[in-house]
LORO-152166 format. One record per residue (C-alpha): residue number from 1; residue in one letter; x negated, y, z negated. Coordinates in Angstrom, 2 decimals, always signed. Layout:
// residues N
<NUM,'A',<X,Y,Z>>
...
END
This chain:
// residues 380
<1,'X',<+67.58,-67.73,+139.63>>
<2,'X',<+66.52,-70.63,+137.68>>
<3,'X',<+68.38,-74.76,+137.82>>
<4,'X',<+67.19,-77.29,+135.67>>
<5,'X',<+67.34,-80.81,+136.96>>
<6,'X',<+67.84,-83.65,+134.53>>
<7,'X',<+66.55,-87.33,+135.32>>
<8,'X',<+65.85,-90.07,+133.44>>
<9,'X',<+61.75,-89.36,+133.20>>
<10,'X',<+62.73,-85.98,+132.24>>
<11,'X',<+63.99,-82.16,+132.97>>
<12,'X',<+62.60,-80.32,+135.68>>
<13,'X',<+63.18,-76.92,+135.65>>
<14,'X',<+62.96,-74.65,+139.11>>
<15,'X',<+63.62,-71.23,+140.70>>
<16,'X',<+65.49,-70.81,+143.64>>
<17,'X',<+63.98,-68.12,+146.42>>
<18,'X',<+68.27,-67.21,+146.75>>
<19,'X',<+67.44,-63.80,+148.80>>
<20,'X',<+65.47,-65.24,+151.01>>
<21,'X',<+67.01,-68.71,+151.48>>
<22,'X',<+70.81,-67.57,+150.48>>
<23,'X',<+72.25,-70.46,+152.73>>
<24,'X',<+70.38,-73.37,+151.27>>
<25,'X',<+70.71,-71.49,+147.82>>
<26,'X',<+74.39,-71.55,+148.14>>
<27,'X',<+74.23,-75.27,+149.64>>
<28,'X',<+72.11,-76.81,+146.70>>
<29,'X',<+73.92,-75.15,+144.14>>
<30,'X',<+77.19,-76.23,+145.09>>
<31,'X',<+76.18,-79.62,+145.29>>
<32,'X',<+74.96,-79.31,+141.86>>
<33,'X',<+77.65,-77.98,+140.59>>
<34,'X',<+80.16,-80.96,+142.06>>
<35,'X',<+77.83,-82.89,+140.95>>
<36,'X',<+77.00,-84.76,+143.81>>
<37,'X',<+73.51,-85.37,+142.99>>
<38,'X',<+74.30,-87.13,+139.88>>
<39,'X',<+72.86,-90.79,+139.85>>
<40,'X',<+70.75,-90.09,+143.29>>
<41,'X',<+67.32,-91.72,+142.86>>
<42,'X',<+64.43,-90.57,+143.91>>
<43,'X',<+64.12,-92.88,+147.54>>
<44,'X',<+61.18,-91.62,+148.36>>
<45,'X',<+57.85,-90.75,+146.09>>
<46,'X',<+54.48,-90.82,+147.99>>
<47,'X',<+51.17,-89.96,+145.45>>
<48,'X',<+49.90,-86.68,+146.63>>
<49,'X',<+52.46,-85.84,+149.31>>
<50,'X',<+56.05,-85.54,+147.55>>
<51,'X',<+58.90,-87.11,+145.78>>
<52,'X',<+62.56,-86.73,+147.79>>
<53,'X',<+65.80,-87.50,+146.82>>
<54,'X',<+69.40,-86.13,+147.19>>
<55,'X',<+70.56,-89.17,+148.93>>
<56,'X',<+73.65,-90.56,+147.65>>
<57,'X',<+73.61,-93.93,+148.91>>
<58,'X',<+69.86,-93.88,+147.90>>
<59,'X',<+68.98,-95.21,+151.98>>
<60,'X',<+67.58,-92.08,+152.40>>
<61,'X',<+69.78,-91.88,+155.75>>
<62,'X',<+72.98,-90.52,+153.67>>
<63,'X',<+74.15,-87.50,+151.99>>
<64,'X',<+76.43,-84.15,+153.38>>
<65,'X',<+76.51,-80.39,+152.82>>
<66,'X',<+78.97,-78.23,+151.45>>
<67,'X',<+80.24,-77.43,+154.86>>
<68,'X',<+80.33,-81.13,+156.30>>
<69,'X',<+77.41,-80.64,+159.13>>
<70,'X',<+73.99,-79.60,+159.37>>
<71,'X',<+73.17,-76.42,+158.65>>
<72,'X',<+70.33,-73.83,+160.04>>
<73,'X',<+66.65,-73.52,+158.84>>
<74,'X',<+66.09,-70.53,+156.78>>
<75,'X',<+62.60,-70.09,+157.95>>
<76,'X',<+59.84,-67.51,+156.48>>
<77,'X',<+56.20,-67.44,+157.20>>
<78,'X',<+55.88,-65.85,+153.58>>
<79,'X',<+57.74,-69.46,+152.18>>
<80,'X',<+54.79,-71.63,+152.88>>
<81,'X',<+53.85,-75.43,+151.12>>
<82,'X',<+51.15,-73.97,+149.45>>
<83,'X',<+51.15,-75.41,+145.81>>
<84,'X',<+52.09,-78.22,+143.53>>
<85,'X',<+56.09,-77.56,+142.93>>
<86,'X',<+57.28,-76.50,+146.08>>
<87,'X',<+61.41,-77.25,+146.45>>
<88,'X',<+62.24,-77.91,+150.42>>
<89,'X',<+64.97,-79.07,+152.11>>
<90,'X',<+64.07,-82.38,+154.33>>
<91,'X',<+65.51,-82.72,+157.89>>
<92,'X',<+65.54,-84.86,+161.24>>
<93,'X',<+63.98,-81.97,+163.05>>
<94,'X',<+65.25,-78.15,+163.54>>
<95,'X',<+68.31,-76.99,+162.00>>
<96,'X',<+69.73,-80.21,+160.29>>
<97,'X',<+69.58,-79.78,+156.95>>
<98,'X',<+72.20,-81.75,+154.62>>
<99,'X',<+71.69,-82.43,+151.32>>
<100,'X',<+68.18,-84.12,+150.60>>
<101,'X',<+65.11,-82.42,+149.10>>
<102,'X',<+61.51,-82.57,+148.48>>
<103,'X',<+59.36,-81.61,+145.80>>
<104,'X',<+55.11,-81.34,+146.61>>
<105,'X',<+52.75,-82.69,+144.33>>
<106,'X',<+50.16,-80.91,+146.50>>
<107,'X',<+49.99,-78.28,+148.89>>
<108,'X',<+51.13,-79.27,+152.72>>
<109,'X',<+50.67,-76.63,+155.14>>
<110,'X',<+51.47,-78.80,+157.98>>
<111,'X',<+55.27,-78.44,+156.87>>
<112,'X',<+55.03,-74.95,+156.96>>
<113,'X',<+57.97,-73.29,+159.72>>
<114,'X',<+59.17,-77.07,+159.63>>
<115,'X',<+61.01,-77.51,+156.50>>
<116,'X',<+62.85,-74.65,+154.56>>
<117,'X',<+61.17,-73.74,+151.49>>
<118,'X',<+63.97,-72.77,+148.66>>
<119,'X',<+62.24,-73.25,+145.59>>
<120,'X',<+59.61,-74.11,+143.36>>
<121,'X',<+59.13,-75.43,+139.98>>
<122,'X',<+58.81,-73.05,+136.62>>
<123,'X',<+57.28,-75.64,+134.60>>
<124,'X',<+54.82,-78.39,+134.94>>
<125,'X',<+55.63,-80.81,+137.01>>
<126,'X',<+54.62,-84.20,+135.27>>
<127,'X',<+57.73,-86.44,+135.36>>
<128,'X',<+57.93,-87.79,+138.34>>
<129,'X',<+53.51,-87.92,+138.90>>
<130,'X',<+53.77,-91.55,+139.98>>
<131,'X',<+55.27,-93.45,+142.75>>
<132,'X',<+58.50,-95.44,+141.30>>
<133,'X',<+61.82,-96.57,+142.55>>
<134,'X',<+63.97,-96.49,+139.55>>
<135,'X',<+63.93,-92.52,+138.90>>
<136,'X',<+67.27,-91.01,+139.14>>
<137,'X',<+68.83,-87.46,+138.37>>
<138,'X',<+72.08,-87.75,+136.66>>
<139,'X',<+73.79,-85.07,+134.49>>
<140,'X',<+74.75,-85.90,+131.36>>
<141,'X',<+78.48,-85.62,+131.33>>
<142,'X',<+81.14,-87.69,+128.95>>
<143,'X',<+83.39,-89.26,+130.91>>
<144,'X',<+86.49,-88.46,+129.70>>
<145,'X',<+88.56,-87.86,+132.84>>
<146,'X',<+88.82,-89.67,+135.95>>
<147,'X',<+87.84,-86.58,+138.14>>
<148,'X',<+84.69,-85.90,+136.31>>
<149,'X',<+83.50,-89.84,+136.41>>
<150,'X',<+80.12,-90.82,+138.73>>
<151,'X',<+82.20,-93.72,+140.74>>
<152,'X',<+84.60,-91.10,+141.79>>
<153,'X',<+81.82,-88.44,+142.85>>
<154,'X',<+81.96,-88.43,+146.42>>
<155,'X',<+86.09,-88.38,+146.51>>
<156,'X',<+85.67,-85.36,+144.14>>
<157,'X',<+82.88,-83.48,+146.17>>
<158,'X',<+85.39,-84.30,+148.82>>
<159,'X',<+88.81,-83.08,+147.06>>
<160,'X',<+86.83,-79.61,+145.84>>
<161,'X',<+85.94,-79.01,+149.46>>
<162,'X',<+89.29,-79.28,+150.73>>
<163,'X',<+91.07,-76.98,+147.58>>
<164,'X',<+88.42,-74.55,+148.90>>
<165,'X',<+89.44,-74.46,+152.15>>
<166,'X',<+93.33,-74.31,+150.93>>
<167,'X',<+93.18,-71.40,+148.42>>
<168,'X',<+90.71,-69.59,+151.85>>
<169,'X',<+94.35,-69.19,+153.67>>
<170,'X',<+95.97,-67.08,+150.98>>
<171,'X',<+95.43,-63.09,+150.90>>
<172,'X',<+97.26,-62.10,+147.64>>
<173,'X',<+94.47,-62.30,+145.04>>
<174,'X',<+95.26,-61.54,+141.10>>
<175,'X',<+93.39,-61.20,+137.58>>
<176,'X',<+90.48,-60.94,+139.38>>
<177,'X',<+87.35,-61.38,+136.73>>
<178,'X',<+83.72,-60.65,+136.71>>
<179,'X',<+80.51,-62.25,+135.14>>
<180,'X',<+76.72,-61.70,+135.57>>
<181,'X',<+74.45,-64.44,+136.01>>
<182,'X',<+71.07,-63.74,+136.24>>
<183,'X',<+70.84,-60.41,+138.15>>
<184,'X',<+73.99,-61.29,+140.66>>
<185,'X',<+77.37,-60.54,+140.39>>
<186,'X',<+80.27,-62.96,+140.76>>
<187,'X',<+84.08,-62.35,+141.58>>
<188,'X',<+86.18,-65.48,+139.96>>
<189,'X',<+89.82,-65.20,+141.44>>
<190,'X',<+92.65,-67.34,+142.09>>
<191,'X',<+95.27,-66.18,+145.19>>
<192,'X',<+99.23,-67.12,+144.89>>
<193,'X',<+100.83,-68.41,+147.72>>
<194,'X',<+102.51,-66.40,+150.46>>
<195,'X',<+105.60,-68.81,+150.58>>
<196,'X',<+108.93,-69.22,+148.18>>
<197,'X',<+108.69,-70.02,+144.92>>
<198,'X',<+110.14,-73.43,+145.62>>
<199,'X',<+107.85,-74.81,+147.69>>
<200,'X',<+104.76,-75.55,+145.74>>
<201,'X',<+101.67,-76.74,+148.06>>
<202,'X',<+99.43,-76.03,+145.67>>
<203,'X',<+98.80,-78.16,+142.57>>
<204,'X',<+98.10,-75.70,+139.74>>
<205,'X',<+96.66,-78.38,+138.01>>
<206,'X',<+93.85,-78.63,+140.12>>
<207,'X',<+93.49,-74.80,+140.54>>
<208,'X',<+93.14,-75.15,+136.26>>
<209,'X',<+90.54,-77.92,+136.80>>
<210,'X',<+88.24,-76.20,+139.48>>
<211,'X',<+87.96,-73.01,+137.22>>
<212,'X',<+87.05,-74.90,+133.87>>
<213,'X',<+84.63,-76.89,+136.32>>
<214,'X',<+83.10,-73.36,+137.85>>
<215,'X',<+82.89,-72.33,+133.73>>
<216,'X',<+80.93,-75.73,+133.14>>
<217,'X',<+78.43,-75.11,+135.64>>
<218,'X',<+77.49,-71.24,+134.66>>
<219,'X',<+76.85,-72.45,+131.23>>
<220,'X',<+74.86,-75.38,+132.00>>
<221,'X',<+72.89,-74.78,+134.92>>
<222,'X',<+72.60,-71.11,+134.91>>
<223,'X',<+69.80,-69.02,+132.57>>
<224,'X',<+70.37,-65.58,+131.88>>
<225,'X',<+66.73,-63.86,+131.94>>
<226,'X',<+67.03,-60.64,+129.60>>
<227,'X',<+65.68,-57.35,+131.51>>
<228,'X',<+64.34,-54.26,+129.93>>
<229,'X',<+66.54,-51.25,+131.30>>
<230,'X',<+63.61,-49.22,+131.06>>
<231,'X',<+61.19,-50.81,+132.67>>
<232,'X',<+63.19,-51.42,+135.23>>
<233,'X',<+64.13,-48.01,+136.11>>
<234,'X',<+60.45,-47.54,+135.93>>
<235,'X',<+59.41,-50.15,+138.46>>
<236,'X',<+62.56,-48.42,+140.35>>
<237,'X',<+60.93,-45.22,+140.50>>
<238,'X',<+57.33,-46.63,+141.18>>
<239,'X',<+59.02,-48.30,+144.26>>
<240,'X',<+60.22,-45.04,+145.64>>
<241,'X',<+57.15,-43.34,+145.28>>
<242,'X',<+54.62,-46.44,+146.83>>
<243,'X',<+58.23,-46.53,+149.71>>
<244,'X',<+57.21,-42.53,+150.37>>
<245,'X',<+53.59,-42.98,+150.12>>
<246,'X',<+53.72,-45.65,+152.80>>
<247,'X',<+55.78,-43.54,+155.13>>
<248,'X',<+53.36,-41.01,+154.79>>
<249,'X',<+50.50,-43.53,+155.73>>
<250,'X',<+52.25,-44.59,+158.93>>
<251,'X',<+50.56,-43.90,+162.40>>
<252,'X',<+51.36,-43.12,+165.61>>
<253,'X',<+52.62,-46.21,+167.75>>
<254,'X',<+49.68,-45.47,+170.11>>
<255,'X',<+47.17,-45.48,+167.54>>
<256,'X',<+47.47,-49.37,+166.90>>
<257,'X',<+44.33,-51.04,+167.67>>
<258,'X',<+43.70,-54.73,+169.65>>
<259,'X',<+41.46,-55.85,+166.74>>
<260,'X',<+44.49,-55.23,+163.60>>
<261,'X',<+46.98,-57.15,+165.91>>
<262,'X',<+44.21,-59.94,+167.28>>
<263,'X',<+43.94,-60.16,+162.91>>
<264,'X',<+47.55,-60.51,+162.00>>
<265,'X',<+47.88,-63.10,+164.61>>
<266,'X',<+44.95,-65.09,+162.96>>
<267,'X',<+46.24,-64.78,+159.61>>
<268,'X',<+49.46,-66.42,+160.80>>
<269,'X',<+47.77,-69.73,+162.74>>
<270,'X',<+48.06,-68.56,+165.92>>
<271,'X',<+45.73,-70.40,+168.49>>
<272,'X',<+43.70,-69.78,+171.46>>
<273,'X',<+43.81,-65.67,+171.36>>
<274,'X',<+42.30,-64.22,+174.44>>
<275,'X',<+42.42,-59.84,+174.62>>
<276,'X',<+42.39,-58.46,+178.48>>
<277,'X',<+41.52,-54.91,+178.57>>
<278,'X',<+43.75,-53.41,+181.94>>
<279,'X',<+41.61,-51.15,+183.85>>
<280,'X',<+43.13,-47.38,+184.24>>
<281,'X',<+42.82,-47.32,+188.42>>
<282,'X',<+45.37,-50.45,+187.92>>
<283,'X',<+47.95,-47.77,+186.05>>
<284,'X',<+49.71,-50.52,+184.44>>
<285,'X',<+52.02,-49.40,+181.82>>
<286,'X',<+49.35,-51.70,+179.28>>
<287,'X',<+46.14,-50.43,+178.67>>
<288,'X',<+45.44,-53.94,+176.69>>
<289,'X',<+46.98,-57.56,+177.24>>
<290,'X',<+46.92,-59.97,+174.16>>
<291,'X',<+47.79,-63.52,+175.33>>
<292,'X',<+48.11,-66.51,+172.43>>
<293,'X',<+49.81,-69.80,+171.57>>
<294,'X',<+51.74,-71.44,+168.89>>
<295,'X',<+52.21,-74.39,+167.46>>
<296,'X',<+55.83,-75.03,+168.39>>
<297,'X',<+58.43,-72.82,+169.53>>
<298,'X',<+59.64,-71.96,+166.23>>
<299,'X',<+56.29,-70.64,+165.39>>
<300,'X',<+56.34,-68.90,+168.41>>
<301,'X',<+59.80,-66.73,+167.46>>
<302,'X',<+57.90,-66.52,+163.95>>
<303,'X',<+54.67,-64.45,+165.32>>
<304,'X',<+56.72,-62.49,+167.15>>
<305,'X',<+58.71,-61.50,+164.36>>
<306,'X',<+55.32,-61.06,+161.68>>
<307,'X',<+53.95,-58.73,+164.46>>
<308,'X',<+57.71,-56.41,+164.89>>
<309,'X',<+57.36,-56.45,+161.20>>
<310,'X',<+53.82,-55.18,+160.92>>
<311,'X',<+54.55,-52.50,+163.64>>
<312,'X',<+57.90,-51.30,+161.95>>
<313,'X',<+55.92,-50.93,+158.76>>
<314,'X',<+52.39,-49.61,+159.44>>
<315,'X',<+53.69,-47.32,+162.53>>
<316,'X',<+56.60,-44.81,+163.64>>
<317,'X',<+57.28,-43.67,+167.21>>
<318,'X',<+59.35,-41.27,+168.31>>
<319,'X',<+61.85,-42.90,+171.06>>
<320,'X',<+62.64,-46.09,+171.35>>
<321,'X',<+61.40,-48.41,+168.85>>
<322,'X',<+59.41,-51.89,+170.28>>
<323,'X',<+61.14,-54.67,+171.22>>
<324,'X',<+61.12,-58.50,+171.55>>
<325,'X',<+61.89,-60.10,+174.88>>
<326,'X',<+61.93,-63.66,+175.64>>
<327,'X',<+62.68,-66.28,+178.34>>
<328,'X',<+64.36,-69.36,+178.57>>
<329,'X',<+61.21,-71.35,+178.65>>
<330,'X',<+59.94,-70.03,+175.03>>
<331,'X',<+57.68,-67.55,+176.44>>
<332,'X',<+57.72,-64.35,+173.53>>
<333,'X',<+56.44,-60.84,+174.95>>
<334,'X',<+56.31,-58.22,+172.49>>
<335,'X',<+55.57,-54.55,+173.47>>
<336,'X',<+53.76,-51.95,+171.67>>
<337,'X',<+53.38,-49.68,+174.42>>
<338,'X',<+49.88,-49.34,+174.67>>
<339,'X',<+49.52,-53.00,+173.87>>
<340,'X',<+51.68,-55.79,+175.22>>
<341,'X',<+51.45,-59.17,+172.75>>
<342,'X',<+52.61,-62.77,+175.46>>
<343,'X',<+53.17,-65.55,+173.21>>
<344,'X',<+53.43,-68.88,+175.26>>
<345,'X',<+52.28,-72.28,+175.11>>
<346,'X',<+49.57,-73.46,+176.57>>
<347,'X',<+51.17,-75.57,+179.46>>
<348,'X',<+52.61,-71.91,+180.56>>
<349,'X',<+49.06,-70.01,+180.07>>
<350,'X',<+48.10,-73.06,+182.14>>
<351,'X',<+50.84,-72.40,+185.02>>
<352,'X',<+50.88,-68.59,+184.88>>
<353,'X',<+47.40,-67.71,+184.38>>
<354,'X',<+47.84,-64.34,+182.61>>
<355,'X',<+43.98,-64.09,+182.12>>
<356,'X',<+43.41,-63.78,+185.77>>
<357,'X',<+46.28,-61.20,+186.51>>
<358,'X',<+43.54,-58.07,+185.92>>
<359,'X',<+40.51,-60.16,+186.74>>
<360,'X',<+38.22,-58.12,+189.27>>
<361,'X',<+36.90,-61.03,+191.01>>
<362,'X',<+36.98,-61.65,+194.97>>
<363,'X',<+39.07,-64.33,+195.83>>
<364,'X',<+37.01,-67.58,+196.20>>
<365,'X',<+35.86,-68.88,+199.85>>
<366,'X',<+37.40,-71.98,+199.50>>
<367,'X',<+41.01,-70.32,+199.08>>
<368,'X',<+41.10,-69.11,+202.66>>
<369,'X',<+44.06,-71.11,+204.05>>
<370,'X',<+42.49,-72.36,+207.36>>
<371,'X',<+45.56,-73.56,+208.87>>
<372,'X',<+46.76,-69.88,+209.95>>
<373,'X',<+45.47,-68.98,+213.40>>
<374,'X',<+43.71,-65.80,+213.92>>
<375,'X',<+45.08,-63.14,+215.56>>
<376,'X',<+45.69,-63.50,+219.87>>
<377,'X',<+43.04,-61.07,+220.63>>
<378,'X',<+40.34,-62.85,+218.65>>
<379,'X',<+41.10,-66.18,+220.62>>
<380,'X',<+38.13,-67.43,+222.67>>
END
């Protein structure tokens, strides 16, 4: 799905990742379409990091979401800030998002599982190259009404939430009607009221308003991409087939090697990975022990979750499938029945010393505790 933004140094056109990021899809395009971001400038615009706006009183401490409050990261360790372009949502740490956002002149992998990526440009990116405080976004509207003018924007964002909410308590829906915007398909419909005719808490008026508004938007900020049926009942039936193929590829659960896992866990950053073979006279339900550390402990959830993934896909089993436990201190254990994957930070490698658990060494002289007395019979 593809939004253009106007500012003043130019359009910017983007498209939005909505099936993967369908909260902060629906988020940014509501506040488009109230047009809250109109007349936000661009606060913040650092050469070679990013530019970040979506800050109505332009402090860059300000701005809401649809729903009023924070809302959750939509993280995905295929989303990364790998390329000039990138659209992400800025925060004050996890799961506060609101209604600012980022666009990278450069490629950031430090940001990666930090901020939500929802976007990226379609175009090149050259209006906004250079640092500058004067760079807004407004929409070009005539301001004909009173409801539609840029003073009045936040008491309108405001007055569209709560009509929202209202026309939410009703149940009786009529002339329900349909329209297709770029691949998805959207229900418009207005409820009555379920009380007497005589009592009117709803003012039609603005019902009239918010549908001609909703009408605005679709033609202005959504664009239709024409699809050949053919080809894509073709790429359809090419997905079945590769689907079928890869199903027939699968192996056996116990057939999963220490060496493909140790290499999907380096592909996805993750540090200090030590393999510990369990010896059979042990008869541990592990023949092999993979211990590593993240980053955070949303990168630890995220491994976790890459290496379920790459299990579901590339394997089948015949009982029950593998499955994810963790603790209350972060600490991830996946289990693969052969192989059991500990994910864990390093202060609780430190305190538990998984390494050691198998280790065939004596215990050291030193570790004697002294202060037990022998045995009565051995006393002089």
């Amino acid at each position: 799905m593809s939004v253009t933004l106007h500012t003043t140094a130019g359009d910017i056109k983007v498209e939005l990742f909505t099936e993967r990021c369908p909260k902060t899809s629906e988020n940014f395009l509501a506040l488009c379409a109230s047009n809250y971001y109109n007349d936000c400038i661009f606060h913040r615009n650092i050469k070679d990091f990013m530019v970040q706006t979506g800050d109505p009183t332009g402090t860059g401490k300000g701005g809401e979401s649809i729903w009023g409050e924070p809302f959750q990261d939509e993280l995905d360790p295929e989303l990364k800030h790998d390329c000039r372009g990138i659209l992400s949502m800025a925060n004050n740490g996890p799961d506060s998002n609101k209604s600012q956002f980022f666009i990278c002149y450069a490629k950031h992998p430090h940001l990666d599982l930090k901020n939500t990526v929802f976007g990226k440009k379609k175009v090149r990116l050259s209006t906004v190259s250079t640092p500058s405080t004067n760079l807004k976004t407004p929409k070009s509207i005539t301001n004909t009404d009173p409801w539609l003018s840029s003073a009045s924007r936040m008491l309108r964002f405001t007055q569209i939430r709560s009509l929202i909410r209202q026309l939410s308590n009703f149940t009786q829906f009529y002339q329900p009607t349909s329209f297709n915007v770029a691949g998805l398909s959207v229900v418009r419909s207005f409820s009555t009221p379920s009380v007497p005719k005589d009592e009117d808490d709803v003012d039609m008026k603005r019902v009239e308003q918010m549908q001609k508004y909703f009408n605005q938007y679709v033609e202005e900020y959504y664009e239709v991409e024409e699809a050949d049926e053919e080809v894509e009942e073709a790429n359809e039936e090419e997905a079945e087939d590769k689907l079928k193929k890869e199903e027939v590829e699968r192996r056996h659960m116990d057939e999963a090697t220490v060496a493909e896992i140790v290499g999907v866990l380096e592909e996805n950053r993750a540090i200090n990975i030590t393999c510990v073979d369990i010896p059979l006279e042990a008869k541990a339900p592990h023949r092999h022990m993979i211990i590593c550390s993240p980053f955070n402990s949303r990168h630890a959830e995220a491994l976790t979750n890459i290496v379920r993934r790459y299990a579901k896909a590339n394997f089948y089993f015949e009982d029950t499938p593998p499955r994810r436990l963790k603790t209350n201190g972060g600490w991830f254990v996946f289990d693969m029945r052969l192989i059991v994957i500990h994910v864990l930070t390093e202060q609780l490698r430190a305190k538990y010393a998984l390494e050691t658990l198998w280790s065939s060494e004596e215990p050291r002289g030193e570790d004697v505790d002294d202060m037990i007395p022998p045995p009565v019979n051995d006393r002089a």
